[in-house]
C-alpha positions in Angstrom: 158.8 -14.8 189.8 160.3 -11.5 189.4 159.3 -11.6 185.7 155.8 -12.2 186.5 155.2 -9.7 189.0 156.9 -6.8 187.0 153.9 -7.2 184.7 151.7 -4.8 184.3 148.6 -5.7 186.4 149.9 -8.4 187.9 148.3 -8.3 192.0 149.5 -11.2 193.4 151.8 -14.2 193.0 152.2 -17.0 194.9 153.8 -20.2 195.7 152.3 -23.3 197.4 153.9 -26.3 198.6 152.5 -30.1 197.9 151.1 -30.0 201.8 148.7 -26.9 200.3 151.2 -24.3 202.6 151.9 -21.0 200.9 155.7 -20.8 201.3 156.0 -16.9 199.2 153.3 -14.7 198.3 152.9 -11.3 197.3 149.1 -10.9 198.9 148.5 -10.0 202.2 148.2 -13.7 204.9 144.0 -13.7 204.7 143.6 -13.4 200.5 146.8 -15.4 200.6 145.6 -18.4 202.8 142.0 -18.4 200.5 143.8 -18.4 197.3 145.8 -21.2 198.3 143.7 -23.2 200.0 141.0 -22.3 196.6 143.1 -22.9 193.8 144.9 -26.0 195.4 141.4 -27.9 195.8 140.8 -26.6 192.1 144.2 -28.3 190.8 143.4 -32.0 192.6 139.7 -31.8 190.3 141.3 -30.8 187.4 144.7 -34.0 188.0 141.9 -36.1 188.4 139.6 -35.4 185.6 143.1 -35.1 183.3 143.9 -38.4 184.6 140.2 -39.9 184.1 140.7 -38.8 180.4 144.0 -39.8 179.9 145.8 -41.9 182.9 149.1 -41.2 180.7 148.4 -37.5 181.4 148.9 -34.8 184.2 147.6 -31.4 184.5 150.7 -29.0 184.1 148.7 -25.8 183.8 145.4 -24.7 185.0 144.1 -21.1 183.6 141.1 -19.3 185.2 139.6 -15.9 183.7 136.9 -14.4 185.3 135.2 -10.7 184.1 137.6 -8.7 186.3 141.3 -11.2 186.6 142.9 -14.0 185.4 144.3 -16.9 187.7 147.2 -19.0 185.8 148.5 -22.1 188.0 151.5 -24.1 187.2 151.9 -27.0 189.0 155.2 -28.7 188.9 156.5 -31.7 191.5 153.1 -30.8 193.7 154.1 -27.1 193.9 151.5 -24.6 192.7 153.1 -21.4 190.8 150.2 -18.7 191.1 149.6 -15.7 189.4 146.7 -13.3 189.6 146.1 -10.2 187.4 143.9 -8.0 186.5 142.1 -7.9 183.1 142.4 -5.1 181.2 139.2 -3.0 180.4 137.4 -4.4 177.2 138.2 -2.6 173.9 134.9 -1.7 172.8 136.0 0.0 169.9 136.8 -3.6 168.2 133.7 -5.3 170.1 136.0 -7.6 171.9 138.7 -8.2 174.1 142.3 -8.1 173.4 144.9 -10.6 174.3 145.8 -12.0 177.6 147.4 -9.7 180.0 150.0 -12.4 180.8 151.2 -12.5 177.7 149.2 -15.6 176.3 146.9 -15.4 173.3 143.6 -16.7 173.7 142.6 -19.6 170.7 140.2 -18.2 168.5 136.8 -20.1 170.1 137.4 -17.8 173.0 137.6 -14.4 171.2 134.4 -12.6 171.4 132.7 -11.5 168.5 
């Protein structure tokens, strides 16, 4: 966790527990109790939609980017791993984003052209 919240733009981490009960978190108790209680319903859609695919399957990672941050979730054993950043301001002089500020690269259908 340490890791993840030296990074640069990182504003929040969090961990939840399989009851939906943030047991660590970085964000002050009210943005804490909505991410939580957000994300968590969003994880139990995407299980199930994994699992309607594929009832082999399980969702291990969910990743959310809006224009301004970028929600990852891990979920392992029920617990939710949560991190929350900020996206870096668009490089305009390339017409298009760069990388993920996590560290992840985006495939190549979600670069902007």
């Amino acid at each position: 966790m340490k890791r993840i919240e030296a990074t640069k733009g990182v504003i929040g981490t969090l961990v939840v527990d399989p009851d939906g009960v943030p047991i660590r978190s970085t964000l002050d108790q009210s943005m804490t109790l909505q991410y939580a209680g957000q994300l968590r319903q969003l994880v139990v859609l995407a299980r199930s939609a994994v699992r309607d695919i594929d009832p082999q399957n399980d969702l291990s990672a969910l990743r959310v980017r809006s224009k301004s941050n970028e929600i990852i979730v891990v979920t392992e054993n029920n617990y939710l791993v949560i991190g929350i950043q900020k996206l870096p301001e668009p490089d305009v002089s390339m017409g298009m984003e760069t990388g993920s500020p996590l560290g992840l690269e985006y495939p190549g259908w979600l670069q902007k052209e």
